[in-house]
C-alpha positions in Angstrom: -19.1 -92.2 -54.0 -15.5 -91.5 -53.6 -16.2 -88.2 -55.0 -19.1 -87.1 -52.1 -16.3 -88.5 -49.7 -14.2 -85.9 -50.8 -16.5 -83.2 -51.2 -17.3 -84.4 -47.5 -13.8 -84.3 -46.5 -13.5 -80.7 -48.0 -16.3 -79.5 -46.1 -15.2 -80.8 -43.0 -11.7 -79.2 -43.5 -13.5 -76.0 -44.5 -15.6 -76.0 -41.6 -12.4 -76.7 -39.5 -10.7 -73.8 -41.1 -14.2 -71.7 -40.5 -13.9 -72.6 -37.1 -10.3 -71.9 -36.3 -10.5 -69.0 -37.8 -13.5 -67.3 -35.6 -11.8 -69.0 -32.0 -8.6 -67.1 -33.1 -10.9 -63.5 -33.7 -12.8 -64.4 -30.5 -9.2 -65.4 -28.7 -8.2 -61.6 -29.8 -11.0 -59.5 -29.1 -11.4 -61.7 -25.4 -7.4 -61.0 -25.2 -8.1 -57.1 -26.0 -11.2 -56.7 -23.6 -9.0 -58.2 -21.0 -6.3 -55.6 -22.1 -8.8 -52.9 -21.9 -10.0 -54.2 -18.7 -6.4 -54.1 -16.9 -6.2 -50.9 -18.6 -9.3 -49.1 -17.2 -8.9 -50.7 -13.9 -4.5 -49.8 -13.9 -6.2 -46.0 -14.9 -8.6 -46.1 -12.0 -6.3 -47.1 -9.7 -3.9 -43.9 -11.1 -7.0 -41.5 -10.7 -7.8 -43.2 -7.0 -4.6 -42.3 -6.2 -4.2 -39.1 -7.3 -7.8 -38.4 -6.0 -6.6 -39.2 -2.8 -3.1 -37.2 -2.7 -5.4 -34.6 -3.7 -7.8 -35.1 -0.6 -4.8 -35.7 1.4 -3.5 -32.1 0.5 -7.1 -30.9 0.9 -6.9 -31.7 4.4 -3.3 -30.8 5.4 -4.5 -27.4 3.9 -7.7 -27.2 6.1 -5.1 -28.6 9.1 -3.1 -26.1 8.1 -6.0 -23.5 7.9 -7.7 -24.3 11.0 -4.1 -24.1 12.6 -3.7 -20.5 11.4 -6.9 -19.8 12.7 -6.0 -20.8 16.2 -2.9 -19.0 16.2 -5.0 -15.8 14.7 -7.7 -16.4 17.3 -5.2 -17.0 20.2 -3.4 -13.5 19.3 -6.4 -12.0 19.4 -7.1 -13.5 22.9 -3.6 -12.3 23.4 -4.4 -8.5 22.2 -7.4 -8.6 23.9 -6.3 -9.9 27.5 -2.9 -7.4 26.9 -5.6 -4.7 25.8 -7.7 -5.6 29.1 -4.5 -5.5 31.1 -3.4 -2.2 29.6 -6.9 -0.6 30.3 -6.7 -2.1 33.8 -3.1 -0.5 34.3 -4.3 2.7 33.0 -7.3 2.8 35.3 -4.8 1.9 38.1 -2.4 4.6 37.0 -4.7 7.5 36.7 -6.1 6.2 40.1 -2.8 6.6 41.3 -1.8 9.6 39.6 -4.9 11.4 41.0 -4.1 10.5 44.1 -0.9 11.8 43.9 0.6 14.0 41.3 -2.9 15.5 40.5 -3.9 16.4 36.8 -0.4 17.3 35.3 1.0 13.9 35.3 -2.3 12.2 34.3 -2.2 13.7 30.6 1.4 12.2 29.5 0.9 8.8 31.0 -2.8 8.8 28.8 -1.0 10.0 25.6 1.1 6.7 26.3 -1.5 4.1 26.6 -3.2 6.2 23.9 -0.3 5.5 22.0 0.1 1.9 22.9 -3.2 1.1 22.6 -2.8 2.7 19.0 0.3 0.1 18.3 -1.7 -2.8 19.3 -5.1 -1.8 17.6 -2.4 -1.3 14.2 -1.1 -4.8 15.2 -4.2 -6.1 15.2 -5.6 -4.9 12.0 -2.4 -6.6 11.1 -3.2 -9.6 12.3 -6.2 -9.0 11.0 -5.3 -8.8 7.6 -2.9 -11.7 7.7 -5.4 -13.9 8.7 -7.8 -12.7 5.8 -4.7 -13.2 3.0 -4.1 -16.6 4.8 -7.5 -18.0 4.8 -8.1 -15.9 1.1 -4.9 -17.7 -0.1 -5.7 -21.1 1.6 -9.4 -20.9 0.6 -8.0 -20.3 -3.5 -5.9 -23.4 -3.2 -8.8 -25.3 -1.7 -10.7 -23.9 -4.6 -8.4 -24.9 -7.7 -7.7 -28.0 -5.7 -11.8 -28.7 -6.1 -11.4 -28.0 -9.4 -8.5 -30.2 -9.9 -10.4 -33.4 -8.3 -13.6 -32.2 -10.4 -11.4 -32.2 -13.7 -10.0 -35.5 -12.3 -13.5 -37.4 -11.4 -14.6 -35.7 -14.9 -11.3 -37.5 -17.0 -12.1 -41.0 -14.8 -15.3 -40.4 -15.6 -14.7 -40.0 -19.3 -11.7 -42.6 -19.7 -14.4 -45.1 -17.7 -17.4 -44.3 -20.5 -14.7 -44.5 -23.2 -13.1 -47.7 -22.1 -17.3 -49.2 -21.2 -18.1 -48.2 -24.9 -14.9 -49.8 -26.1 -15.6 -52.8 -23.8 -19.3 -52.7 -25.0 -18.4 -52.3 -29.0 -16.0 -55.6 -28.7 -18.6 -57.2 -26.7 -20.8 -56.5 -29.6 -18.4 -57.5 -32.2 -17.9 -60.9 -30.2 -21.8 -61.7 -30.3 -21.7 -61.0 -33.8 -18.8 -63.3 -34.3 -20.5 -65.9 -32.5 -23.7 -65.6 -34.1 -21.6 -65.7 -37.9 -19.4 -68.7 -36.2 -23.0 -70.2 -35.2 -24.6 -69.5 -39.0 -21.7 -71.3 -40.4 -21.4 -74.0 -38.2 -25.3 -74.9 -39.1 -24.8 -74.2 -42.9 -22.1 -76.3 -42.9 -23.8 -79.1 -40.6 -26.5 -78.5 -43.1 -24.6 -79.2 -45.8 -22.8 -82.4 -44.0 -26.5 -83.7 -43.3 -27.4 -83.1 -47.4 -24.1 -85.2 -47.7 -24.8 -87.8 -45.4 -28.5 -88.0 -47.0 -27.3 -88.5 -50.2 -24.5 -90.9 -49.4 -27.3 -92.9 -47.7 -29.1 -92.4 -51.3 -26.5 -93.6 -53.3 -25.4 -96.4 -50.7 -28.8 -97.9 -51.0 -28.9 -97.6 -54.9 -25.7 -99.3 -54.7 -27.1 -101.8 -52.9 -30.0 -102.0 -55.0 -28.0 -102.3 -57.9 -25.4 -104.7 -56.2 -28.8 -107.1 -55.2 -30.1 -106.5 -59.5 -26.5 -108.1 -60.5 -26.1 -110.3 -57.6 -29.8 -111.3 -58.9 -28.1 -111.4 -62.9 -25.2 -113.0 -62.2 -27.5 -116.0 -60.3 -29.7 -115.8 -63.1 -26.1 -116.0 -65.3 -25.0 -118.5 -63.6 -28.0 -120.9 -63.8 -28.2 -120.1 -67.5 -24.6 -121.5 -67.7 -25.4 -124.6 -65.5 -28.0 -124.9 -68.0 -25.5 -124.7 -70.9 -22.9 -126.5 -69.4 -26.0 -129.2 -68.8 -27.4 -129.2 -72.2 -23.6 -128.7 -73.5 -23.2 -132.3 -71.4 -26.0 -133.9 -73.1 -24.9 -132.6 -76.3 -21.5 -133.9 -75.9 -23.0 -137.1 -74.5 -25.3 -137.5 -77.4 -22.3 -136.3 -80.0 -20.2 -139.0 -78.0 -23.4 -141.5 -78.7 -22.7 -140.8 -82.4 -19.7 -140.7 -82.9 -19.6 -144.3 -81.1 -22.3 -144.9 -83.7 -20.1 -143.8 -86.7 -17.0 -145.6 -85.5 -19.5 -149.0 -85.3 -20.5 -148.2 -88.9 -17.3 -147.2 -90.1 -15.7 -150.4 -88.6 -18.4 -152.2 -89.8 -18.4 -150.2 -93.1 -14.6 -151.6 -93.4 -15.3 -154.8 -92.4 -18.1 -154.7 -95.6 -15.2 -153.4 -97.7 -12.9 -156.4 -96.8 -15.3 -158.2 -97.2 -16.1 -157.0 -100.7 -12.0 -156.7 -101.1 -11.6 -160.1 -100.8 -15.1 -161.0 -102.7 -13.5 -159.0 -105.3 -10.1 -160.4 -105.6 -11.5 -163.7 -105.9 -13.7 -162.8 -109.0 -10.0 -162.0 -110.8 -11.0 -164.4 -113.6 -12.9 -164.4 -116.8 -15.8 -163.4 -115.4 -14.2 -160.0 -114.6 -13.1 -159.5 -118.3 -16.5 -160.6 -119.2 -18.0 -157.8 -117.0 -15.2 -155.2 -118.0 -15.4 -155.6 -121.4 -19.6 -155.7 -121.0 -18.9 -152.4 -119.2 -17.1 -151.0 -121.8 -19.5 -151.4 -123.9 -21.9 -149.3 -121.9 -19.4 -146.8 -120.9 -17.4 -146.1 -123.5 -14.9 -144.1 -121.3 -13.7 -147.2 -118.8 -10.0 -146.8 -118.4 -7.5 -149.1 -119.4 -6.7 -150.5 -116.2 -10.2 -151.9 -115.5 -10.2 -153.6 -118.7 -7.1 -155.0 -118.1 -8.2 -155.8 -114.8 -6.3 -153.5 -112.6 -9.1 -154.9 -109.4 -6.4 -152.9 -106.7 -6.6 -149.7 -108.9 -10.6 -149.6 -108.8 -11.0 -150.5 -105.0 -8.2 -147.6 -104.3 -10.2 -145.2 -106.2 -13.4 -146.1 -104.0 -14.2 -143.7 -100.5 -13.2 -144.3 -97.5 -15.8 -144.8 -94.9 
């Protein structure tokens, strides 16, 4: 009994230790998916924030585009209201130069606003071509800075499908830990309920077998009131006896006083007489009963 006490004991403890053991995995694993957690969310947060400097640039760059534009378009205006002046103060010229000079002076002042509207039209392509670089160069930073937030979302989207897969494998390996901290729970409930079962087994045998020498020791125990009983009776009846004996032995020595003193008064001639008859049957008689020795011969007799 004491040993399936122990045995339980041990299996308790074990299944202590059993359990300790897998709340300490599951404490780690729960403590590294909260890591991992922090970790994916403190990585989001860095890609959110570079996603939105990035978007932030993106649009001081179309700002800034959009502003070139305007100052590209409003030179143009410029060109084109200085051209219209130009054309209108040519007209106005010639119309003037005709009316006065006639057709000698009309030639030079053409060459000029020939050549003027040469230097504008070369400012213009210039402009022109400014513009183009400007929007080309702006246009190739938008581009690499698409690429940059597509790299970006891509890494986020990677680190977020690594960190998931991590998150799912631990989740994984915690169901798994459950379900072995659940098997061993119920093998070793299983084991505690075979315990119990057989403690209950051996508690009633004991009991039975308490109740069979309970039932020998009344049994015993009658059987000695018996003997002690019959030992009474015995001792009673041996008592009876003995009282019996002493009465005959008292009366026995009475009879032998009796016979003492009977004796002691047939110390005459009649005693020789007998003695020396006796001798003559048995020849062996000893001296002292021939010469009477009555004490010697009633010394030599048993007691009773």
């Amino acid at each position: 009994m004491a040993a399936l006490q122990k045995t339980n004991q041990e299996l308790q403890q074990q299944k202590e230790r059993c359990l300790e053991k897998k709340s300490v995995e599951i404490a780690a694993l729960r403590q590294r998916n909260q890591e991992l957690q922090l970790q994916t969310e403190r990585d989001v947060e860095e890609k959110s924030v570079e996603i939105a400097a990035l978007r932030q640039r993106n649009q001081e760059l179309k700002q800034l585009k959009e502003h070139c534009v305007e100052e590209v378009a409003a030179l143009l205006k410029e060109n084109q209201t200085l051209k219209q002046e130009k054309e209108r103060s040519v007209e106005e010229k010639v119309d003037k130069n005709k009316q006065t000079t006639g057709r000698t002076l009309e030639e030079p002042c053409v060459e000029q606003k020939d050549a003027e509207m040469a230097a504008l039209q070369k400012t213009n392509h210039e402009l022109e071509q400014q513009k183009e670089r400007c929007v080309e160069e702006k246009d190739a930073e938008i581009v690499v800075l698409h690429e940059r937030n597509h790299e970006l979302e891509q890494q986020k989207e990677r680190c977020v499908e690594e960190k998931d897969a991590e998150i799912v494998v631990l989740h994984e390996r915690n169901h798994e830990l459950e379900q072995q901290k659940e098997r061993c729970v119920e093998e070793k409930d299983a084991e505690i309920v075979v315990l119990h079962e057989r403690n209950h087994e051996l508690e009633q045998q004991k009991k039975r077998c308490v109740e069979e020498k309970d039932a020998e020791i009344v049994v015993l125990h009658e059987r000695n009131h018996e003997l002690e009983q019959q030992k009474e009776r015995c001792v009673e009846e041996k008592d009876a006896e003995i009282v019996t004996l002493l009465e005959r032995i008292r009366e026995l020595q009475q009879l032998k006083e009796c016979c003492v003193q009977e004796i002691a008064a047939l110390k005459t001639s009649r005693w020789r007489k007998f003695m020396n008859f006796l001798s003559r049957i048995v020849p062996d008689v000893p001296d002292d009963y021939r010469e009477g020795s009555l004490d010697i011969f009633l010394g030599q007799l048993p007691p009773f």
